[in-house]
C-alpha positions as CSV (number, residue, x, y, z in Angstrom):
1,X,0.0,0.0,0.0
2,X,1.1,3.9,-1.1
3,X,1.8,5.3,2.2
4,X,1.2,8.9,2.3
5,X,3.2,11.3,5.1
6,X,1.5,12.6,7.8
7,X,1.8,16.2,9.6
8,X,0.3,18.2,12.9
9,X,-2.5,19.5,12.6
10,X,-1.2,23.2,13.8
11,X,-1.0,22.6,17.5
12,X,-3.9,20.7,17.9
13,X,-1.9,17.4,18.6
14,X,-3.7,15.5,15.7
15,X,-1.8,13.9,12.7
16,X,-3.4,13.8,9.5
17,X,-2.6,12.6,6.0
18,X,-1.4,15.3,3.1
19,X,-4.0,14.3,1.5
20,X,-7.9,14.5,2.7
21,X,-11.0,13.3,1.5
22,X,-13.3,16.2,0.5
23,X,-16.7,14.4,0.9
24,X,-19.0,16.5,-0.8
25,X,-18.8,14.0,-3.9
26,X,-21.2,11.9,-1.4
27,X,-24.0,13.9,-1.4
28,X,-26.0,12.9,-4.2
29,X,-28.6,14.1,-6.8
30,X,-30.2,16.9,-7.2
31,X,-27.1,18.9,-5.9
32,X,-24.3,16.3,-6.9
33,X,-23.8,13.8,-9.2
34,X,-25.8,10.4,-8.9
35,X,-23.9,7.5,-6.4
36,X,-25.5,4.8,-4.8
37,X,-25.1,3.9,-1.5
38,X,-23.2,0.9,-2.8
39,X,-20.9,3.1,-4.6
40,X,-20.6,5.2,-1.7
41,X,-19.8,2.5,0.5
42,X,-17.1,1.2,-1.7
43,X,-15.2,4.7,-1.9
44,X,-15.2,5.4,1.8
45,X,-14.1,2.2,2.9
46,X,-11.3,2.5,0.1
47,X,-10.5,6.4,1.2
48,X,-9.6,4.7,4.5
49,X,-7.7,1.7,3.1
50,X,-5.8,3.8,1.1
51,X,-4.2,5.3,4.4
52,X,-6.3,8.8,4.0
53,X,-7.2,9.4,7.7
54,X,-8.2,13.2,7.4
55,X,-12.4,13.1,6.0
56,X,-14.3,16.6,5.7
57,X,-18.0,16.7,5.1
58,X,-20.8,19.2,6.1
59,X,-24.2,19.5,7.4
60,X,-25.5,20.5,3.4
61,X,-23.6,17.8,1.7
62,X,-26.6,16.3,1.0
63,X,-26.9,12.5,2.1
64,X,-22.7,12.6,3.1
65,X,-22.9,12.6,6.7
66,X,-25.1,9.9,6.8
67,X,-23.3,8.0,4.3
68,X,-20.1,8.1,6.1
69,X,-21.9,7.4,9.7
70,X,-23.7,3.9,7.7
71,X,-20.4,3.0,6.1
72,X,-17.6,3.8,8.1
73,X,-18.5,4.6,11.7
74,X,-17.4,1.3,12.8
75,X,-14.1,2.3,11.1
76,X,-14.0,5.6,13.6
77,X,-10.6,5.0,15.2
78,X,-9.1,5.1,11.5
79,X,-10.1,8.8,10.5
80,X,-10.1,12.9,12.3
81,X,-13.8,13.7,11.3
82,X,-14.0,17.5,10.4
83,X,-17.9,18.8,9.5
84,X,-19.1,22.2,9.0
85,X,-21.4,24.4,11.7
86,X,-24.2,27.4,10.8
87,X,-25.7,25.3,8.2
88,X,-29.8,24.6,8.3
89,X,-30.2,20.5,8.9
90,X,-32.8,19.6,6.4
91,X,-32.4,22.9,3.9
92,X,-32.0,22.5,0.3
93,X,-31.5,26.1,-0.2
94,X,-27.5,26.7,1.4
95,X,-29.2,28.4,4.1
96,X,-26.8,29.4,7.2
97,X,-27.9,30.6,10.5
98,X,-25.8,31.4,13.3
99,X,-27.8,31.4,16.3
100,X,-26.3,29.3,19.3
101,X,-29.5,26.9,18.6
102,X,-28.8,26.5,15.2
103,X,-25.2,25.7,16.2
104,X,-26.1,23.2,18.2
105,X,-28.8,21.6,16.8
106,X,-26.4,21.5,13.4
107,X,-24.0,19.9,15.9
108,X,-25.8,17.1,17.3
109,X,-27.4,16.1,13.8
110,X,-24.5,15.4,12.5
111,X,-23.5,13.5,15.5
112,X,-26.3,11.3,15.4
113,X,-25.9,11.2,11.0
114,X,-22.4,10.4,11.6
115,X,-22.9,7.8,14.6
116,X,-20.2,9.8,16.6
117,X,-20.1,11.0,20.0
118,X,-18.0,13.3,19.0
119,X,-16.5,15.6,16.0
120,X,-12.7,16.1,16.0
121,X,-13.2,19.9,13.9
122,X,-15.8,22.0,13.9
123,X,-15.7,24.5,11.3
124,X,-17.9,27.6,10.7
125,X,-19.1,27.4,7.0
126,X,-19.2,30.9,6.2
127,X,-16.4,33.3,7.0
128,X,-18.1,36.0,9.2
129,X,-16.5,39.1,10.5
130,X,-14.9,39.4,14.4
131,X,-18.3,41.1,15.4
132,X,-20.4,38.6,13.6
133,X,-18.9,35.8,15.5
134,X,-19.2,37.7,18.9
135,X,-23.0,38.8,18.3
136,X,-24.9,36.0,17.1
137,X,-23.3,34.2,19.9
138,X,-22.0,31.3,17.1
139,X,-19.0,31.3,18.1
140,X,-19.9,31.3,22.2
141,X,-22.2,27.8,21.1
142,X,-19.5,26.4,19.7
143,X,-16.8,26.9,22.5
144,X,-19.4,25.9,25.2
145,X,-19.6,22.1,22.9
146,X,-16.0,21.9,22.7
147,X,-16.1,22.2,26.8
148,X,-19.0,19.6,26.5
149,X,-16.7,17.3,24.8
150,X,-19.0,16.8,21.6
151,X,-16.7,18.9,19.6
152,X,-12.6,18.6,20.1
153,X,-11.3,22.0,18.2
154,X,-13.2,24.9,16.4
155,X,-12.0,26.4,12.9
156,X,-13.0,28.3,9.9
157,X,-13.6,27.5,6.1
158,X,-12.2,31.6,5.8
159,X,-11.7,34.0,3.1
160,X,-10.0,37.0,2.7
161,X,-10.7,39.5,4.3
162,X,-12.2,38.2,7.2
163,X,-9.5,35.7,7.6
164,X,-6.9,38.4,8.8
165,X,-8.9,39.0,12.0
166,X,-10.0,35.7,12.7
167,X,-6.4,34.4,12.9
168,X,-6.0,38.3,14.9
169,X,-8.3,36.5,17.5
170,X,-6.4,33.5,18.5
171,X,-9.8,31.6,19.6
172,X,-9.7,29.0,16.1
173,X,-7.8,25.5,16.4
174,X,-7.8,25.6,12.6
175,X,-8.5,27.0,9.4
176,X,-9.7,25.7,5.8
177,X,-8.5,28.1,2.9
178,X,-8.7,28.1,-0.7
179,X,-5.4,28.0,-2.4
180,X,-3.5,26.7,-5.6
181,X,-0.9,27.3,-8.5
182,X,-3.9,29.6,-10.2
183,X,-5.3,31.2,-7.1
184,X,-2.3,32.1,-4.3
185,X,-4.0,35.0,-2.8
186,X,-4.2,33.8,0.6
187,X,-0.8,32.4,0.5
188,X,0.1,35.5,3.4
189,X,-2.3,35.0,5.3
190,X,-2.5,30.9,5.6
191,X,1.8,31.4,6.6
192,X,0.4,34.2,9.5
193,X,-2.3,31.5,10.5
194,X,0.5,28.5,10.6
195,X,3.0,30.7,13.1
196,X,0.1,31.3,14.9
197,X,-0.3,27.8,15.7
198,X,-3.7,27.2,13.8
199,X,-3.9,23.8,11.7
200,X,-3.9,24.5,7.6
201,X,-6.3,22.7,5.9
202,X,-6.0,24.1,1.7
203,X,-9.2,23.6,-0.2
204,X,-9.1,24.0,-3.8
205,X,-5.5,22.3,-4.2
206,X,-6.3,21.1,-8.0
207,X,-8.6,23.9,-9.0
208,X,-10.5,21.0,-10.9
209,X,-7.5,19.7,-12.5
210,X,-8.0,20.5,-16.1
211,X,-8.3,23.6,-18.4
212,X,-11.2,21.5,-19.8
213,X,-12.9,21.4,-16.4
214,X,-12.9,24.9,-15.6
215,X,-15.4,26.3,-18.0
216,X,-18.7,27.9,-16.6
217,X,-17.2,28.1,-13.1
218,X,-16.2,30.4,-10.4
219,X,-14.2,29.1,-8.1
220,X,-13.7,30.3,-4.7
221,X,-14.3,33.6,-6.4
222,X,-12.0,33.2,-9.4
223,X,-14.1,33.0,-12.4
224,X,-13.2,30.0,-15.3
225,X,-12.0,32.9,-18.0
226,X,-9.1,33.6,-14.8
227,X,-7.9,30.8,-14.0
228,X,-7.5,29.7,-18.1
229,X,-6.0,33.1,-18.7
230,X,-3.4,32.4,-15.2
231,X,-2.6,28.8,-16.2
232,X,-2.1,29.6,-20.2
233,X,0.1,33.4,-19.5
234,X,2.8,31.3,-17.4
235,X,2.9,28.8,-20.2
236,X,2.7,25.9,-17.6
237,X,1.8,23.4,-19.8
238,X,5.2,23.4,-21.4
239,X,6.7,22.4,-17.6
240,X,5.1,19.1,-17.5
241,X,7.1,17.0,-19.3
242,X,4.4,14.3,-19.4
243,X,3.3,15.1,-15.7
244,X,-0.5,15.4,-16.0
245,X,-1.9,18.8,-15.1
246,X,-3.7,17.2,-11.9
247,X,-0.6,15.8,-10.6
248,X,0.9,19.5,-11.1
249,X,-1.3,21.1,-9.7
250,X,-1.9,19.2,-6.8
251,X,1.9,18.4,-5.7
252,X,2.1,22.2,-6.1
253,X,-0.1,22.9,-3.2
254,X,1.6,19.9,-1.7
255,X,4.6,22.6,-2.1
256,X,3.4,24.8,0.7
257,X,5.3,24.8,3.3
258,X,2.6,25.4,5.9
259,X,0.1,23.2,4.4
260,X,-1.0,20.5,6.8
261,X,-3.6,18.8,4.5
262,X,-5.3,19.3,1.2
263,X,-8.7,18.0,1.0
264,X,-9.7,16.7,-2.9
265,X,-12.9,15.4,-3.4
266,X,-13.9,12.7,-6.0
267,X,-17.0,10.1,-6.5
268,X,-14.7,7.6,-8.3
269,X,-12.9,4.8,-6.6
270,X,-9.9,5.3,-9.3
271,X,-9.5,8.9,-9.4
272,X,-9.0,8.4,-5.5
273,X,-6.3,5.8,-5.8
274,X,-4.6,7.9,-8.2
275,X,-4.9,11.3,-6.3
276,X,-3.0,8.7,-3.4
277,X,-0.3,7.6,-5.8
278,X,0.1,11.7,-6.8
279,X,0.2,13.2,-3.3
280,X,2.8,10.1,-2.1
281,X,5.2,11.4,-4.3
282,X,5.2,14.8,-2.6
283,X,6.1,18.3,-3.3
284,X,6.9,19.3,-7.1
285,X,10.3,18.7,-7.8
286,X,12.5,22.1,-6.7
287,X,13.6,23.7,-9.6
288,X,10.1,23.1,-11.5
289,X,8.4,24.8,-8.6
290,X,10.5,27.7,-8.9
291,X,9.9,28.0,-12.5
292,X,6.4,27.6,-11.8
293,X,6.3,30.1,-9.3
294,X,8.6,32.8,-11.6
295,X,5.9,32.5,-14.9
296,X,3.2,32.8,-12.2
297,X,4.5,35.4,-10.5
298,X,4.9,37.6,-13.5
């Protein structure tokens, strides 16, 4: 078996995998693609024997939580469980409230979806201002369950610009931040979160993998016609000398010296096992980083 390296989780005394399990893929039609619960099954159960131990899901991922609490909750001792607060159980609509009830309630569904006693992160799905946090009393909920035990760290799925100030408030264990070769806008800001101690979770790390996959979308606010014009102005294409442009992309965020784990999210039992086989082999090679980074940067 590929044996992928582990790191801390920021200060949190965890160790997870480079590589995560983004399980959004899990949710199912309308919102996702179609998988069965066969299918579903099969993948989670291979995540784990693949040696991923780092799985992230949320409250409006469709049918993931439960999918993961049916298939895998008698695996529990083999994974760090990370799931999303301020989502509405139930809604269809990306509704977020941040009352302390809705915190909780959130909370203890997914407990119960995910046949847990308890999550190991927390993480507020929208990035809300210092004052947001401190006035819905959100952020008060979800300190008073980490007391309780149900919930072991709190963290963010943050943006700029919030981001600078939530790291400025030194209450989050960890935080999940989009970043890649095409979008490293919050490079600054995840290396001020890492010396602060905070676990660095990257979301994003493959952008999608493909030119060919980018078209008619924005992601995390970079729109397709961007992140075409970014990867075909450095000219990275003629770097690859035959590496595919998902390896590339994702052992470039694999490059980040703060990165704890990336999270990358498929439905397909062999696009996982090969995602494995890519992040085992680590960080791009120096020099082509460098080069990478020069076209990038100019």
């Amino acid at each position: 078996m590929t044996t992928l390296p582990t790191r801390p989780l920021g200060n949190t005394g965890l160790q997870v995998t480079t590589l995560g399990f983004g399980a959004m893929e899990l949710r199912g039609a309308p919102r996702g693609p179609e998988i069965s619960d066969a299918e579903s099954e099969q993948l989670l159960n291979a995540v784990l024997d693949a040696g991923i131990n780092f799985i992230d899901t949320s409250i409006d991922y469709g049918r993931s939580e439960e999918r993961i609490g049916k298939y895998i909750a008698h695996r529990r001792s083999e994974y760090v469980l990370a799931s999303k607060c301020g989502c509405v159980p139930g809604s269809t609509s990306g509704d977020h409230v941040h009352t302390p009830e809705n915190i909780r309630s959130g909370v203890e569904n997914s407990l119960r979806l995910l046949q847990t006693d308890h999550l190991d992160l927390v993480q507020f799905h929208r990035s809300l201002t210092k004052r947001e946090f401190e006035e819905s009393g959100a952020l008060a909920e979800a300190l008073k369950l980490k007391a309780e035990g149900k919930v072991r760290f709190v963290g963010v799925s943050g943006t700029l610009p919030q981001l600078e100030e939530q790291v400025a408030m030194g209450v989050f264990d960890a935080f999940q931040i989009p970043y890649s070769a095409l979008q490293p806008e919050h490079e600054a800001v995840v290396a001020k979160a890492a010396a602060a101690g905070a676990g660095i979770i990257i979301r994003g790390g493959v952008a999608r993998g493909s030119v060919t996959d980018w078209d008619n979308r924005t992601y995390y606010m970079v729109t397709a016609d961007e992140l075409k014009r970014r990867w075909e102005q450095a000219n990275l294409d003629d770097l690859l000398d035959g590496m595919s442009r998902i390896e590339f992309m994702l052992r470039y965020t694999l490059s980040l010296p703060w990165l704890d784990t990336t999270i990358v999210g498929t439905g397909d039992a062999e696009h996982l096992l090969a995602n494995v086989e890519t992040a085992a082999k680590g960080p791009l090679p120096a020099e082509m980083l460098a080069e990478a980074k020069r076209r990038l940067a100019q």
